[in-house]
C-alpha angles and dihedrals in degrees: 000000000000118000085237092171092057091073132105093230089045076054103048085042092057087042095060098033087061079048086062094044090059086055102050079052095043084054094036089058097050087053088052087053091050099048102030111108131179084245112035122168141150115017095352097063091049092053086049096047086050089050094049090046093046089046085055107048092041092048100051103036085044082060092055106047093046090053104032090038100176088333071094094087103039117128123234147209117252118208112244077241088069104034122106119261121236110266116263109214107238116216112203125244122240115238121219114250114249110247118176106233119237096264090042086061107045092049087062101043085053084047106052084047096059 
């Protein structure tokens, strides 16, 4: 398959596509602003909580695409540091059996009698 995202026009497309993202956030935060109240409750404050959520997402998300463009999608190189281990199987381990030890036994037999 094609490396799509490599070209100048894949670059141009994620770069303007972080530009409307900006947008939707730059709308969804003069509708905060609209609807936004000192007490909000009921409705109100889900629509607001909705508009602060969508501002977020677009905002950030519209930053990175505008300065990463389709260096997005580049792969890196991880540090052995920070690399997983192989697995290591895990045999389990067996548990003793309970067993109620002989004076145990006999205080709650002389307890259940009473």
């Amino acid at each position: 398959m094609a490396a799509w995202h490599r070209s100048k026009q894949a670059d141009i497309g994620l770069r303007l596509a972080g530009l409307a993202s900006w947008g939707v956030a730059y709308a969804s935060f003069n509708l905060l602003q609209a609807v936004a109240k000192p007490t909000l409750h009921g409705p109100t404050a889900f629509l607001a909580i909705a508009l602060a959520a969508t501002l977020f997402l677009c905002a950030s998300s519209g930053a990175a695409l505008i300065t990463l463009g389709n260096h997005l999608l580049d792969r890196i190189t991880v540090s052995g540091r920070w690399q997983r281990l192989p697995r290591v199987p895990i045999e389990p381990v067996p548990l003793p059996t309970a067993q109620p030890r002989p004076q145990q036994h006999r205080h709650l037999a002389r307890a259940l009698h009473r």
